[in-house]
C-alpha positions in Angstrom: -12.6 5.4 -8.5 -10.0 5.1 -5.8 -6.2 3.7 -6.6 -5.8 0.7 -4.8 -3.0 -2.1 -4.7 -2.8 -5.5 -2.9 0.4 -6.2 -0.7 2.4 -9.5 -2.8 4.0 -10.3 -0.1 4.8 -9.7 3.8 6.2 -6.2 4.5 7.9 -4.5 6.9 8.7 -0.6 6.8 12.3 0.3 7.1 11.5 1.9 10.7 10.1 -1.4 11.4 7.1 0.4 12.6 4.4 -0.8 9.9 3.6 -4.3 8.9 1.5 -5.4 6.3 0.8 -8.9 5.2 0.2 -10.3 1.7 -3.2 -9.9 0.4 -4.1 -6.9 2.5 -5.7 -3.6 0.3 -4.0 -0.5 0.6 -5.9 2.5 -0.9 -3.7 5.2 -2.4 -4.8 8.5 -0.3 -1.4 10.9 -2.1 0.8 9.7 -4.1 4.0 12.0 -4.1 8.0 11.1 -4.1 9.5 10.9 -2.3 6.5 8.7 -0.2 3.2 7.8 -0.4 0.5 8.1 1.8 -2.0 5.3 1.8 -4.9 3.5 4.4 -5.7 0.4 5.7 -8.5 -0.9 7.1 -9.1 3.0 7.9 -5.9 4.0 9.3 -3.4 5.9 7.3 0.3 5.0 7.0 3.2 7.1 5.0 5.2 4.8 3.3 9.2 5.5 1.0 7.3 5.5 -2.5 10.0 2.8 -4.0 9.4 0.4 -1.0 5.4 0.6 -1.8 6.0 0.1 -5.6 8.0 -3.0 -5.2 5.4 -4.8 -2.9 2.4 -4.3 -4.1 0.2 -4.9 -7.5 -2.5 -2.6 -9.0 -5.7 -4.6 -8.2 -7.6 -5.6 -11.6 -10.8 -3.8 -12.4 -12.9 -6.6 -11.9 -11.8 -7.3 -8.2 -13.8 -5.9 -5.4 -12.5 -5.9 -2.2 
């Protein structure tokens, strides 16, 4: 079963070059530290592993997105 987590709230990467809004699914691809690499909606982003931590929530097993 894939890791996934669900954006809280708006996000903006430090580099300002990634947005994400709340409610969109991000599917863990690596996780690492420092970063992690994850995908939305099919393309892949790398994120700062702290700054993906603090925004997002593990989605519940029951949830299918």
């Amino acid at each position: 079963m894939e890791d996934k987590r669900k954006f809280r709230r708006d996000f903006v990467s430090i580099n300002k070059e990634h947005r994400f809004n709340c409610g969109e699914v991000a599917t863990i691809v690596k996780e690492e530290r420092p970063n992690v690499t994850i995908k939305i909606n099919e393309k892949s982003y790398i994120l700062p592993y702290r700054d993906f931590i603090v925004v997002t929530k593990t989605l519940d097993s029951f949830e299918q997105t």
